[in-house]
Structures are given as structure tokens and as C-alpha cells.
C-alpha positions in Angstrom: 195.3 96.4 103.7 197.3 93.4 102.9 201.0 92.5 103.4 202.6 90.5 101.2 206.2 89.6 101.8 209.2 89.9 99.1 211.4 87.3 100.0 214.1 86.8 102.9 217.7 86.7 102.8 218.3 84.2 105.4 220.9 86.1 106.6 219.6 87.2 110.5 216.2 86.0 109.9 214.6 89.0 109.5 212.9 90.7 106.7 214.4 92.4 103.9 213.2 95.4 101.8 211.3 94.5 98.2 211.7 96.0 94.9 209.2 98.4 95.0 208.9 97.8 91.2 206.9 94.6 91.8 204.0 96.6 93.1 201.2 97.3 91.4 199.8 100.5 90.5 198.2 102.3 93.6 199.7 99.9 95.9 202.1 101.8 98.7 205.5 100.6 98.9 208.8 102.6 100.4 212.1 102.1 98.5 214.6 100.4 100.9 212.1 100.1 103.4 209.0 98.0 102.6 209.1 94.2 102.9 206.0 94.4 101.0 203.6 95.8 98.5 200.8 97.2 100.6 197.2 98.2 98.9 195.2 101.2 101.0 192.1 100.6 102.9 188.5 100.0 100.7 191.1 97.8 99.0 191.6 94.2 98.6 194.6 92.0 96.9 198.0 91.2 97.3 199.2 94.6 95.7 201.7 92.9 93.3 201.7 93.2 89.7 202.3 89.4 89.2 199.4 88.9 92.0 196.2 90.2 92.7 197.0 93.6 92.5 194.5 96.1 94.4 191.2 95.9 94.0 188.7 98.2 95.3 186.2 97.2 98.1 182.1 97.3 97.1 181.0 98.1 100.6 177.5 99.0 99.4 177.6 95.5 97.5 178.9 93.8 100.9 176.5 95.2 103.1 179.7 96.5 105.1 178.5 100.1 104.7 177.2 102.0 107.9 174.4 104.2 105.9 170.9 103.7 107.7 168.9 100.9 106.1 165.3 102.6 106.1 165.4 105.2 103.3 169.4 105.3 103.5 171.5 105.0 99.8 174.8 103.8 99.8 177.2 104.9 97.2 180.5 102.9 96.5 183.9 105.3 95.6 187.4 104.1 95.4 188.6 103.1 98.3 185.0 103.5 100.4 181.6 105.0 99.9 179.4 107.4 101.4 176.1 107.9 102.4 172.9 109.9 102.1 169.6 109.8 101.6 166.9 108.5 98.7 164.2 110.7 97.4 161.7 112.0 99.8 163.7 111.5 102.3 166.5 114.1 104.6 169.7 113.8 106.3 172.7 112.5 106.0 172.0 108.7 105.9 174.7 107.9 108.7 173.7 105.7 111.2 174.5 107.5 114.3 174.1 110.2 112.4 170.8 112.5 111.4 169.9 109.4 109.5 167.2 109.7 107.3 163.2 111.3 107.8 160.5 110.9 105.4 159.5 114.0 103.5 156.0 115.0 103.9 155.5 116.0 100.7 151.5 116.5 101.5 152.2 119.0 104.2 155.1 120.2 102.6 152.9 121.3 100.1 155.6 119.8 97.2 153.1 117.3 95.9 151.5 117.5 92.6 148.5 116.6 93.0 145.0 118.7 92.1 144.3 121.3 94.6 140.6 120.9 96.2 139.0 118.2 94.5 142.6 116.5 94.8 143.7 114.6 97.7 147.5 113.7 98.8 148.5 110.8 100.7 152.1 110.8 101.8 153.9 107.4 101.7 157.3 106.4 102.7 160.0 108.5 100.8 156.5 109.7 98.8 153.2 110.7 98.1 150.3 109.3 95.8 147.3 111.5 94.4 143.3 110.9 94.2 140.1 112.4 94.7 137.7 113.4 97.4 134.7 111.6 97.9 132.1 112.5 95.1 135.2 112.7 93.0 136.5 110.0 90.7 139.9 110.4 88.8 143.3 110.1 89.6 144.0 113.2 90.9 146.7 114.2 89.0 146.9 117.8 86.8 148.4 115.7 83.7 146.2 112.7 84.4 141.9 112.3 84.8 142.2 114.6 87.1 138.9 114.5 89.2 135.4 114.9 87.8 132.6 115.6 90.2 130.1 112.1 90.5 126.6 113.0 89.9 124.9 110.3 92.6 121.7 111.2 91.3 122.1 110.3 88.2 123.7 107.1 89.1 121.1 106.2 91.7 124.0 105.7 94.3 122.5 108.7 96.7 120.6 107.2 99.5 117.8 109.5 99.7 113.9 108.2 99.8 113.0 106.8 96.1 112.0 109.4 93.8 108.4 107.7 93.6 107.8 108.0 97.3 108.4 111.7 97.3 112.1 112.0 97.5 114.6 114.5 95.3 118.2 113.7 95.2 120.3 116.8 94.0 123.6 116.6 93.5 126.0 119.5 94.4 129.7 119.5 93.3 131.4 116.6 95.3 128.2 115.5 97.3 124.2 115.3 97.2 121.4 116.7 98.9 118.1 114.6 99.7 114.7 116.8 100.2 111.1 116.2 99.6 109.2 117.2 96.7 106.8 119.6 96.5 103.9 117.7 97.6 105.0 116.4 100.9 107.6 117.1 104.0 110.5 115.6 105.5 114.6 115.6 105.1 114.2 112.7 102.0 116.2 110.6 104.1 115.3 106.8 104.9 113.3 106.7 108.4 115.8 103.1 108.7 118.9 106.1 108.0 117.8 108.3 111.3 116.2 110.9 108.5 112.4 111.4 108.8 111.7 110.7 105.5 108.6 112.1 103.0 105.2 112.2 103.7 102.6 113.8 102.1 101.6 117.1 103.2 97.9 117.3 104.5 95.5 118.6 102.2 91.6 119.4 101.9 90.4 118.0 100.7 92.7 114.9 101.1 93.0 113.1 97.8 93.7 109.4 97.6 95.1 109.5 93.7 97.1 107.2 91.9 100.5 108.8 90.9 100.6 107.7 87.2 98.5 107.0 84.8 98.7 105.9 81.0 97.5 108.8 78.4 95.2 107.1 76.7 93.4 105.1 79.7 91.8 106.2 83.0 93.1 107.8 86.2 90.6 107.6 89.1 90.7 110.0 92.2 89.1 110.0 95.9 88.9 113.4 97.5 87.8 113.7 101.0 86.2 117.3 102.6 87.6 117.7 106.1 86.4 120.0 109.2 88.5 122.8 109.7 88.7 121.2 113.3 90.4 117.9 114.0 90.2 116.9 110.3 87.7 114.1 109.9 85.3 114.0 106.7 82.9 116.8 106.8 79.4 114.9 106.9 76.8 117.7 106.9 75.1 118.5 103.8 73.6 115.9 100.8 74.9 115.1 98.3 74.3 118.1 95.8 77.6 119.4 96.7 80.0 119.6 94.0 83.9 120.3 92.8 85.8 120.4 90.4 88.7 118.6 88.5 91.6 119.9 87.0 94.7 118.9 84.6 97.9 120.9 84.3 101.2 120.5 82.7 103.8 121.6 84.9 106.4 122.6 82.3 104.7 125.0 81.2 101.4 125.2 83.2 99.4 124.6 80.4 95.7 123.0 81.0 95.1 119.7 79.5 91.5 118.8 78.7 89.2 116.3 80.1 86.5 114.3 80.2 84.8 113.1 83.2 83.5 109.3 83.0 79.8 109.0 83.3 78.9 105.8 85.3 75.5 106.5 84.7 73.0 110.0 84.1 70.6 109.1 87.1 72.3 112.6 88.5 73.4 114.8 86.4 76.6 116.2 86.9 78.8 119.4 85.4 81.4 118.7 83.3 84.9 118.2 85.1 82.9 117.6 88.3 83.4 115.8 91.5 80.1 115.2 93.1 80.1 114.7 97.2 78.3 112.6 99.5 78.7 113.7 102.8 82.0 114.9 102.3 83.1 112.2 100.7 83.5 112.2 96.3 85.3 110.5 93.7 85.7 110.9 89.9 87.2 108.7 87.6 88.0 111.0 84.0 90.4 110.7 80.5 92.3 112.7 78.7 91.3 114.3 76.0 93.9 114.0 74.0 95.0 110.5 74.9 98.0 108.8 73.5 98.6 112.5 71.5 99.4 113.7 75.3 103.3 113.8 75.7 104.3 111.6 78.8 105.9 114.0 81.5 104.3 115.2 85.2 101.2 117.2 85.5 99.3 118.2 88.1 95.4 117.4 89.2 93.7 119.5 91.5 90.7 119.6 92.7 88.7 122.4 94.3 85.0 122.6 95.7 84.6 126.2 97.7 87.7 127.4 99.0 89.0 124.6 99.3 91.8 123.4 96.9 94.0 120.0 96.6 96.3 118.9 94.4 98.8 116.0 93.1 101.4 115.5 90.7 100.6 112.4 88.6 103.0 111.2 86.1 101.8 110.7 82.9 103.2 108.0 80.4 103.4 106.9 76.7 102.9 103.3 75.5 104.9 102.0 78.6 106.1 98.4 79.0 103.7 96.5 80.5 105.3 92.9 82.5 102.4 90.7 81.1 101.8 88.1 83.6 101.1 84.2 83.2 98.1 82.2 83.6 99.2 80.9 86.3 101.8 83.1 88.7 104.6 81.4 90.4 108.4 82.5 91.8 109.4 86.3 90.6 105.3 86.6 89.3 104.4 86.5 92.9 105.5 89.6 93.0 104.4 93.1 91.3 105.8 96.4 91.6 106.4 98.6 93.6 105.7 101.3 90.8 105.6 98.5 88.0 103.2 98.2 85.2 101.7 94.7 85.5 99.1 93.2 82.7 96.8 90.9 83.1 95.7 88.8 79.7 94.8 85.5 80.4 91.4 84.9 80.4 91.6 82.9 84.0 94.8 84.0 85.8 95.5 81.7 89.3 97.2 82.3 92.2 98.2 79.1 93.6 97.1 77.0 96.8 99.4 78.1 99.4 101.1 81.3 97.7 101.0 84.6 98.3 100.7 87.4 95.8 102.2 90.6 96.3 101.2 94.3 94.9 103.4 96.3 96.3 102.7 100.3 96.6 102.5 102.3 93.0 101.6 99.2 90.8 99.7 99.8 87.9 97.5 96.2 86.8 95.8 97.0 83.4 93.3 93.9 82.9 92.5 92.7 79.3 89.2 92.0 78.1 88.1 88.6 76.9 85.8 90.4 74.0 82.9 87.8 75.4 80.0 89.3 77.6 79.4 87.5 80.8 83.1 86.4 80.7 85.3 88.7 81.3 89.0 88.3 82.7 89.4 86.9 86.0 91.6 86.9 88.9 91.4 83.1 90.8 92.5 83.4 94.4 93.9 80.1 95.9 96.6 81.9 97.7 96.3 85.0 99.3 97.1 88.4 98.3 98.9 91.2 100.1 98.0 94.2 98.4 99.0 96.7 100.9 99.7 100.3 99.3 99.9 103.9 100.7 97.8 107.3 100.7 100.6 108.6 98.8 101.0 105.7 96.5 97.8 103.8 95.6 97.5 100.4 93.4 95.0 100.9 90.7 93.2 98.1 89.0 91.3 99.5 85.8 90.1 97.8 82.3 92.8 98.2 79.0 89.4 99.2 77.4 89.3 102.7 80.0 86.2 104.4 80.0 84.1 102.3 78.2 84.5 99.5 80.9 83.3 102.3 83.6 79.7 103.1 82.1 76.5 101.3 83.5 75.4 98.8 80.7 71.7 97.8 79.8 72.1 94.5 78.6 70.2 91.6 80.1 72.5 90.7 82.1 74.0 94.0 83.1 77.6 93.5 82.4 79.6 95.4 80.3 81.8 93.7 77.4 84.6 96.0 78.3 84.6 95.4 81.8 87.0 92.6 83.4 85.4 90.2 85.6 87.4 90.5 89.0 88.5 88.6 91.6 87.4 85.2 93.5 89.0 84.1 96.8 88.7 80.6 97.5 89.7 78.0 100.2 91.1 79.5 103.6 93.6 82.0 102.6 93.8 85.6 104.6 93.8 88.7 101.8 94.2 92.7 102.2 93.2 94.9 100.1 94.7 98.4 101.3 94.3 101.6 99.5 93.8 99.8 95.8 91.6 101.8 93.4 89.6 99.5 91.6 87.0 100.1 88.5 86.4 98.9 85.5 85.0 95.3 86.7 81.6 93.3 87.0 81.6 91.4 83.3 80.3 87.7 84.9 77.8 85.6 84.8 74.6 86.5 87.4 75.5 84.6 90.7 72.4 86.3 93.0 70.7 89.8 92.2 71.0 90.7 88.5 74.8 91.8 88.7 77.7 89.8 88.7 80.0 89.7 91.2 83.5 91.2 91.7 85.2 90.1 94.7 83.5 86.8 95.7 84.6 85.2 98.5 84.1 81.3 98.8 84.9 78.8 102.1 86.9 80.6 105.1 88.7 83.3 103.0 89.3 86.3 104.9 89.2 89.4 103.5 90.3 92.9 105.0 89.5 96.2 102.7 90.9 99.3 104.2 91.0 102.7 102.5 90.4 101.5 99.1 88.4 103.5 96.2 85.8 100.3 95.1 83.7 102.7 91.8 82.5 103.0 88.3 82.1 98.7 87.8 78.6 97.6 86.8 78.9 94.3 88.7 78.4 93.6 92.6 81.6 94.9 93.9 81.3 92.4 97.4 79.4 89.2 97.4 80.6 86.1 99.9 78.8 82.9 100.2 81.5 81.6 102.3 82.0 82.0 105.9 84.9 83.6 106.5 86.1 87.0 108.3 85.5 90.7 106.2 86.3 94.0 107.2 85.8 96.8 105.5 87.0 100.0 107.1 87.5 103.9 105.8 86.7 102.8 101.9 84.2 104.4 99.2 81.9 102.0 97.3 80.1 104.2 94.8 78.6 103.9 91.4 78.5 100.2 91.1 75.7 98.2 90.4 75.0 96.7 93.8 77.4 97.3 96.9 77.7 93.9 98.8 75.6 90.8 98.9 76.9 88.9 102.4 74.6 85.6 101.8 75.7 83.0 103.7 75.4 82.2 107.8 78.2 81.7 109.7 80.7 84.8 108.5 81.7 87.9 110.6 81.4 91.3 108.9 82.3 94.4 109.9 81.6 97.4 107.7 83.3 100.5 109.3 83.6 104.4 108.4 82.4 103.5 104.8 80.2 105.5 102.0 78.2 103.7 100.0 76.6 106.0 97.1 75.4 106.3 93.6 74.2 102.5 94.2 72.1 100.5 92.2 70.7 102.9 90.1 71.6 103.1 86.0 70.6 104.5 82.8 67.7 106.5 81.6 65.8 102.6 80.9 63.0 100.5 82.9 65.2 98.0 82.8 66.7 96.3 85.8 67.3 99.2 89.2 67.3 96.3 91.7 70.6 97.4 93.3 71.0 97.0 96.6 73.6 98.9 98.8 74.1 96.2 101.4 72.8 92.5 101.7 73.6 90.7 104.9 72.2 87.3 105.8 72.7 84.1 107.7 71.1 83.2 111.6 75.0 82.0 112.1 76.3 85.4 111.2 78.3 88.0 113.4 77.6 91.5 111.7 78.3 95.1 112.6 77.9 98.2 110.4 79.0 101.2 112.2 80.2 104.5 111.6 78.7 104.7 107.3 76.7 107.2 105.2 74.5 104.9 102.6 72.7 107.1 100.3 71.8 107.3 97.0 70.7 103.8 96.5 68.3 102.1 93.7 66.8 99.8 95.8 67.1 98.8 99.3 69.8 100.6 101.5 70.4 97.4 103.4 68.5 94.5 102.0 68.4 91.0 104.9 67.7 87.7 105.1 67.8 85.2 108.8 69.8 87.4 110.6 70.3 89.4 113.6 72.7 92.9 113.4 73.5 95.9 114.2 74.3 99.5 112.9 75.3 102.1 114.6 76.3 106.1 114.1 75.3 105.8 110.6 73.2 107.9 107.7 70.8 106.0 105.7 68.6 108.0 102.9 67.9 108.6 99.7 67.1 105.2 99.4 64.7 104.1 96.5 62.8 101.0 98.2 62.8 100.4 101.7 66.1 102.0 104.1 66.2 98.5 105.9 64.6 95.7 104.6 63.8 92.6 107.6 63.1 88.8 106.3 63.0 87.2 109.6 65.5 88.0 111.8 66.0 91.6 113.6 68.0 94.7 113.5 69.4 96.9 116.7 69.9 100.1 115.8 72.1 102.8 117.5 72.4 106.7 116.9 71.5 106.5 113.5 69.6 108.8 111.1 67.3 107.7 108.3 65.0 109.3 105.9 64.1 109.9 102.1 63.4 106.2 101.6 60.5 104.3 100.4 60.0 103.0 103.6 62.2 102.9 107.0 62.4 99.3 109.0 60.7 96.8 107.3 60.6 94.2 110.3 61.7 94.1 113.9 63.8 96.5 115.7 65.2 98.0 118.8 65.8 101.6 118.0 68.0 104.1 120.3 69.4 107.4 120.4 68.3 107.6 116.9 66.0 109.9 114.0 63.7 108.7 111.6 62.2 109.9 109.0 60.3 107.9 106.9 57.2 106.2 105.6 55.8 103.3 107.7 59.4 103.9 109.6 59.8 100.8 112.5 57.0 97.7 111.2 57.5 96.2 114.0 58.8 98.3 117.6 60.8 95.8 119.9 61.9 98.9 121.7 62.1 102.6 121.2 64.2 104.6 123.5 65.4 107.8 123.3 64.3 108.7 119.6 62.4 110.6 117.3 60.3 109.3 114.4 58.6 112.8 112.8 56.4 113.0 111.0 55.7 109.7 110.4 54.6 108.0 114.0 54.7 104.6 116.0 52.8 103.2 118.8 54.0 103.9 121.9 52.2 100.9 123.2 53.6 98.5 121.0 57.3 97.2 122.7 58.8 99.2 125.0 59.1 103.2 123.7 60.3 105.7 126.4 61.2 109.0 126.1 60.8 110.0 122.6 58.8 111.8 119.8 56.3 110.4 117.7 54.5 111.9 115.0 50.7 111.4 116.3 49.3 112.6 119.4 47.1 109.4 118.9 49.8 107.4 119.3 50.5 108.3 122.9 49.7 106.5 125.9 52.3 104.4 126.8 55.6 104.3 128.4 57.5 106.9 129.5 58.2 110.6 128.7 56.9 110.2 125.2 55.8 113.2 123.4 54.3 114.2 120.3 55.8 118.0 118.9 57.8 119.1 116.2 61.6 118.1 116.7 62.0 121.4 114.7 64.7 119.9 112.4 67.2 122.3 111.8 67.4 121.9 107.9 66.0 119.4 106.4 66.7 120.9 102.7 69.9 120.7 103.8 69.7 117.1 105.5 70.5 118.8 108.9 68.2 116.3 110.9 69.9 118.3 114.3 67.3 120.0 116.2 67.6 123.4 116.1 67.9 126.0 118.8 65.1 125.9 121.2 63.6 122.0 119.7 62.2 120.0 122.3 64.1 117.4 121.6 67.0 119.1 123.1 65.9 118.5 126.8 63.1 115.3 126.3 65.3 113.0 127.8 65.4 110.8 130.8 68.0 113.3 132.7 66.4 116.0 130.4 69.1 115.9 128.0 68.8 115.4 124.2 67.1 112.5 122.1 67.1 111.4 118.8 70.1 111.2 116.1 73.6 112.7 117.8 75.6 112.8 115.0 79.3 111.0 114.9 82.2 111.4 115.0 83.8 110.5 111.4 87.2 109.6 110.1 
């Protein structure tokens, strides 16, 4: 309020009442009374008319208010103000008072957002909308509202890749992971805590890769188990056969085939999978080639009861990442799952760098068009091939089965064919579950074939589960001195296994079939086809734990070395079943038979049956064996406790006998004695002799 005096009389000194006129409007003044014009409070001024007047007070504007500050409104009115509260919030915006409280408009359940799919956030004095997760939008009914994501689609679900085994499936607001049909596990990463996919057992178990290109080849392994503890099933020859299948799992209809023929030294049944000991592979086309629509079908083979099968994705004219002469940087690298093409006539892999195939790669291989000279693969490096049972790499010719036939050309190679691969300097290189065909188009290096993987200085090589077939060269040959093993891998229709010439590598050959080896066409020309060759006085070799069979020349050829094999089946061999130059040969619970000849040179024989002409040439030692019906001197090395074929042969050592073994089936290659043999009880401790059997993979 403000006081503003009228004047004074100067009578008494004191002061006088105004003219109440002199006010202005609103101001309070009392006739007679007032000394001055007074303006009311949430005024300001001097409350004259010739003055200031009254003016009212912005208290909001001033800050002079007492509404709360947080959520509080102020509202200015003549003379004051009052207060209250902004939207979303309640009370009576006094400090002191009830103040003012945030609505919860989410609880409340006054939002606006989407219901479900929607979500609500409250804020202060509000709210603000969106979606749940596996929603996008902005939750609002007159806005995007929210649309269910489909992570599958999107390849943001974190389930195991589709090519390993792994579904995604989305559900509304989310996804599942799971397994396809052909294995088991959640389809979650192992690295997640899930247990991922793995391929469901099967027998027989199949090593298959999981696409193929319609108008090339796809190659299979199958493997007969035992019923009991599941390692290959070795009993039997090799007449026993399966079959392969093709089916389009749309709409299950069959899709015709045609099973590559390597050779006609056998014959075999159309869409058939011949075994060796439990152990088979087939490599066929489709009949229809590029006319086949790309999509997944399903192979299956079956051979008895038994039944296995595979999905294998079939495609159409894919893209192919052609790859440089000479790999460097991104190059160093194929797949996984990536369709890699070799053209250059001589592709290099640096000194010093590493290639790697990862699991699923597909590596077509041009052909030059030049016999003798086919594409090859220079190793300077190393390469890390390293695949899966579920998810092999397959090296095969662009010119499919015509690269996979046994030629008769002079030098034996097949224009169609690539050449292959040839390690040099000191590099280490794996070779894990690759199927490889199509190969052998060189010049001759040693026996008439040319050589695939040649290994040269101290490269090391390790070859585990691989599938090695249908290649007219020599699928192994090393005149360098470096480490190879070869473990659980199938070398079959090729035109000589291995050639290991040199002295001063270590080799060891390990749960491996060799068959369909060495052999060819209907033609005179050119059978020499060894399965094995090992040499060299220097050399550190062990072949232990493999069926060689089916062979065109010598099983295991030799030259200058000592060695040893052990719990393995030789037969079926068309020369000699071990050939000796120099050297000698220990041999351990093995079985031979059906060859040309057994041991040509020295040996020491144990725990082991043979059957075949002129079986040991020359006995070091003879323990606890059986050679029927052929026959050794017992007095020639040291020969104890075992069966010979002639009575006449008798007369030294101990415990030697001369009596039918009584095989239990020899049609059947069952060299076991049967119930009741002698052989069963003519040991030292009167336990049994001869071949044992093993115990395969």
C-alpha cells in the first residue's frame, strides 16, 4: 500500500485531510479523513490521478508468489494471484500446503498408449509411449503403433547359424532357437550357456557335404556301425552293398541319379554304395542337372535295415568368389559355407601365410583343357582346412563326373581332372574332414600316376576324417622328410594310394581303408597301383588299425626300410600283400589273404593269420600265429606256438602244430576260428593264436 500525503496546513503541524478527488480510480481514500490517496494491497503507485496511480502487482512475474516451484502454476489476478497445479500433477500448489504430486498416468491407467504390445513410461507431470521388446513403433493408437520384429528374418536372433543346424522362429514379440531335423540341442550358442546343434547319430554315419551345385557332383562317406559301442562294422568283404537316394522335401518327390563309375573292375548296381569292411563311399549327379530347381532335398542311404539320411541344399548357378593367382589379405580366407573357384592355372599360397577353409566351403577347381597339366594348388604357406562331420569342405573338378572316371591314356591322367595340391618348404597343414575328388591330371613323378598331394622339404601334413576318392592320380606321395598322419580317413578308387619315398619322415597311417586301388578299366594297359609305398632306412613308420583291400598291385609296396603294422586287414591284393626290398617288416595282430603272395622279405610275425601263397619269404620270428594252408619252416627263425600248413614243416621250436585252424567263414572273410578250432587253446598259457581282430573306430 502506499501513502502519499496531500499537503499541510502549517497550522499545528499535523496532517490535514485531502481532496479525495485527487485519487485515482480504485485507490481508497475517506472524505474528511484521509491525508492520502491509498492503493490496496497486490498494488503499487502513488494512488493519485496526477501520479502513478495504482497499479497491480505481477507476483507470479516477481517470483513473490508462495505456489510450490516443482510442478506448481502461478496465476496473477488483480490485486494477487493464486495457485495450483500444472498438468499431471495434484493439489493445491501452496507451499505448506498439499503442494503438488506427479500423476501416474501409467498406473493410473489414463495414458494413451497401445495396450500389450504398448509400453508407458511415466515422466514428471507425464507419460511417453513405446513398444516392448520385439516391438518397433511408437506406441501410440494414432501413430506406428507397434509392429512385431521378425529377428529371423533380420538375422538379429542369436540362435546357432542356420547352416550348422540351427532354426530361428520367430513368435509375436520374441524368437525361438531349436535344431533342425537332423540333429539335437536348444540352437543356442555353446559360448551363450545353450548346448547348441549336433548332429544326431546315425547308421550308418554319413560324412556328406551339405550343398551341392545341380549340375556338378556331391560325394558321400557312409560308415556301418555295431549295434554295440558304435565303431565301423569290419566283418564281411567287400560284396556288401546299399543304396543311394534323392528326395525333394517339398513335396517328397524322388530325383534321379546317376552314380559315378570310377572304374568297371567291380561292377556295381545302379544307385549303389559298395562297402569295404563297413566302410563305402559313392560320389553320383543329378540327372537332371542345372534343370533341377535349387531348394533342400534329402539323401539317404540304406544297406539292410539300416537307413541314414541328410538334408543337402541344392543350388542354381551360384556365385562363385573366383580367387587370384596368388592369395593374399581377405583371399587367405574361404568360407565358412562360401563358394570359392579356383582358375588360375598355378594358384600360390605364400611363404609364411596361412590359408584358411573354414567348415561348409565349396572349392570348384577349373580345368586347364591341357593333359598332364591340370590346375594346381602351390603350398608355401600352410593351410588350415579344419571342417566338421556335419559340415565338410569339398574339393571337386567344374568338369564333375567326367574328372572322376579312371582314364587310359599313357600317362593315366584325365584332361578333366585338376592337378591338386603341393606343400613345400617347412609349413605345418591339416586337412580335416575335406572330401576331395576329381584330381590326379600331372605329369608322372614315380609310378605311372601323378601325384595329388605331394609333400616336398619338412612340410607336415595331418589328414583326419577326410573322404580322399574317384581321382586317377596318386592321392599321397612325399619325397620330403617331414611329419604325416593320416587317421580315420577313406582312400578309395584312386589310382595308387600313397607313395612315401624318401628316408628320414615319420608316417603314421591310422584307422584308415584303403580300397578300390590301383585297378582301372576293362584294358591291359597300366594296373601297377599300389595301395601304400613306404621307403627310406631314416624313416619312422607305423600303420596300425587299417583294412587295405582291393588293390591292383602290391597292398604295401617297400623300399630300405624298417616298419610296422599292426591290427590291420590286408587282402584282395593283386601282386604281393607286402612287398620287402631290403629292409624288414614287424607285424602285429594282423590278417592277410587273397593276395598274390604274402611277405615278400623279412619279418617278425605275432598274434597274427595268414593266408597266402609263399606267405613269410623270409621268418625272423613267428610267434603265436597261424599260416593255413600255405606253411613255413618252423626251423627257420624263431617260430613258437603256432600253426603251419605242413606236418613236414614241424620240428622246431615250441608248441607248433600242424591242423586245420577251422576258419570260421572264409566266403565270408571270417578268418576267426570257429567253435571248437584248435587254435582257440594252442597258446603258450593255452589261450588263443593267430589274428584277434580289433577294435575299430
Amino acid at each position: 500500500m502506499s501513502l502519499i500525503g496531500c499537503g499541510d496546513d502549517g497550522g499545528d503541524g499535523g496532517e490535514q485531510p485531502i481532496d479525495c478527488a485527487t485519487c485515482a480510480p480504485g485507490a481508497a481514500c475517506t472524505p474528511g479523513v484521509s491525508t492520502a490517496c491509498e492503493c490496496g494491497d497486490g498494488f503499487d503507485g502513488d494512488g493519485t490521478i496526477a501520479g502513478s496511480g495504482c497499479v497491480d502487482v505481477d507476483e507470479c512475474a516477481a517470483g513473490t508468489d508462495d505456489c510450490v516451484d516443482a510442478g506448481g502454476t502461478c496465476t496473477n489476478t488483480p490485486g494477487g494471484f493464486t495457485c495450483g497445479c500444472a498438468p499431471g500433477y495434484v493439489g493445491d500448489g501452496v507451499t505448506g500446503g498439499t503442494g503438488c504430486t506427479d500423476v501416474d498416468e501409467c498406473a493410473a491407467g489414463t495414458d494413451t498408449c497401445l495396450d500389450g504390445a504398448g509400453t508407458c513410461t511415466n515422466t514428471a507431470g507425464g507419460f511417453e509411449c513405446g513398444c516392448i521388446a520385439g516391438y518397433e513403433g511408437d506406441g501410440t493408437p494414432t501413430g506406428t503403433g507397434c509392429v512385431d520384429i521378425d529377428e529371423c528374418a533380420r538375422g538379429t536372433d542369436t540362435c546357432v547359424a542356420g547352416d550348422d543346424g540351427g532354426t530361428c522362429t520367430n513368435i509375436v514379440g520374441a524368437y525361438t532357437c531349436g535344431c533342425d531335423e537332423d540333429n539335437v540341442g536348444n540352437g543356442v550358442p555353446v559360448a551363450d550357456g545353450g548346448t547348441g546343434c549336433t548332429e544326431k547319430p546315425t547308421n550308418p554315419r554319413l560324412t556328406i557335404p551339405r550343398r551341392m551345385v545341380n549340375d556338378k557332383t556331391l560325394t558321400l562317406r557312409a560308415d556301418i556301425l555295431t549295434a554295440i559301442g558304435g565303431k565301423v562294422e569290419t566283418s564281411g568283404c567287400f560284396g556288401t552293398l546299399g543304396t543311394v537316394t534323392m528326395t525333394r522335401i517339398a513335396d517328397g518327390a524322388n530325383i534321379p541319379i546317376s552314380i559315378t563309375i570310377f572304374d568297371d573292375h567291380i561292377a556295381n548296381p545302379a544307385d549303389s554304395v559298395r562297402f569295404y569292411h563297413g566302410e563305402g563311399s559313392v560320389s553320383f549327379t543329378l540327372d537332371g542337372g542345372a534343370a533341377v530347381p535349387p531348394g533342400d532335398y534329402r539323401v539317404a542311404v540304406a544297406v539292410g535295415a539300416l537307413r541314414a539320411s541328410r538334408v543337402v541344399h541344392v543350388l542354381a548357378a551360384p556365385t562363385w568368389r573366383v580367387m587370384p593367382p596368388v592369395l593374399t589379405g581377405a583371399d587367405l580366407t574361404w568360407g565358412p559355407h562360401e563358394n570359392i573357384r579356383i582358375s588360375s592355372h598355378n594358384t600360390e599360397i605364400p611363404a609364411g601365410m596361412t590359408l584358411t577353409i573354414k567348415p561348409g566351403t565349396m572349392i570348384m577347381v577349373d580345368t586347364t583343357g591341357a593333359i598332364e597339366d591340370g590346375t594346381l594348388i602351390n603350398v608355401n604357406g600352410q593351410i588350415d582346412a579344419s571342417a566338421t562331420l556335419a559340415r565338410p569342405i569339398h574339393f571337386f573338378s567344374e568338369r564333375g563326373p567326367l574328372a572322376m572316371t579312371h582314364a587310359v591314356t599313357g600317362s593315366l591322367s584325365n584332361i578333366n581332372s585338376w592337378r591338386g595340391m603341393f606343400f613345400f618348404n617347412n609349413g605345418s597343414s591339416v586337412m580335416k574332414y575335406v572330401v576331395l575328388t576329381g584330381a590326379g591330371n600331372g605329369s608322372i613323378v614315380s609310378h605311372p600316376r601323378p601325384p595329388i598331394l605331394n609333400l616336398f622339404g619338412t612340410h607336415n601334413l595331418t589328414v583326419e576324417d577326410a573322404v580322399l576318392v574317384d581321382s586317377t592320380g596318386m592321392m599321397f606321395q612325399s619325397p620330403g622328410t617331414g611329419t604325416y598322419n593320416i587317421r580315420r580317413s577313406l582312400i578309395s578308387r584312386v589310382g595308387i594310394g600313397a607313395e612315401f619315398l624318401s628316408s628320414g619322415h615319420t608316417l603314421r597311417i591310422e584307422d584308415t581303408w584303403w580300397s578300390g586301388i590301383g585297378r582301372g578299366p576293362s584294358t591291359p594297359i597300366r594296373y601297377d597301383g599300389d595301395a601304400i609305398h613306404v621307403d627310406g632306412a631314416g624313416s619312422n613308420q607305423m600303420i596300425r588299425g587299417n583294412v587295405i583291400v582291393d588293390v591292383g598291385d602290391d597292398c604295401i609296396d617297400h623300399s630300405n626300410s624298417t616298419f610296422t603294422i599292426e591290427n590291420t586287414m590286408i587282402h584282395n591284393c593283386n601282386d604281393k600283400a607286402v612287398s620287402l626290398t631290403n629292409g624288414s617288416i614287424t607285424v602285429r595282430n594282423s590278417l592277410i589273404y587273397d593276395a598274390g603272395t604274402g611277405i615278400r622279405g623279412t619279418a617278425r610275425v605275432s598274434n597274427s593269420t595268414i593266408s597266402a601263397p609263399s606267405p613269410i619269404a623270409t621268418v625272423e620270428s613267428l610267434q603265436e600265429s597261424i599260416v593255413w594252408p600255405q606253411s613255413v619252416s618252423t626251423c627257420t627263425g624263431a617260430v613258437n606256438y603256432s600253426i603251419v600248413g605242413a606236418a613236414t614243416d614241424l620240428g622246431c621250436g615250441m608248441g607248433n602244430r600242424s591242423v586245420d585252424p577251422r576258419f570260421a567263414n572264409v566266403g565270408q572273410c571270417n578268418y576267426n576260428p570257429a567253435a571248437g578250432s584248435p587254435a582257440l587253446t594252442a597258446g603258450p598259457m593255452g589261450g588263443r593264436i593267430g589274428w584277434q581282430g580289433f577294435a575299430s573306430w
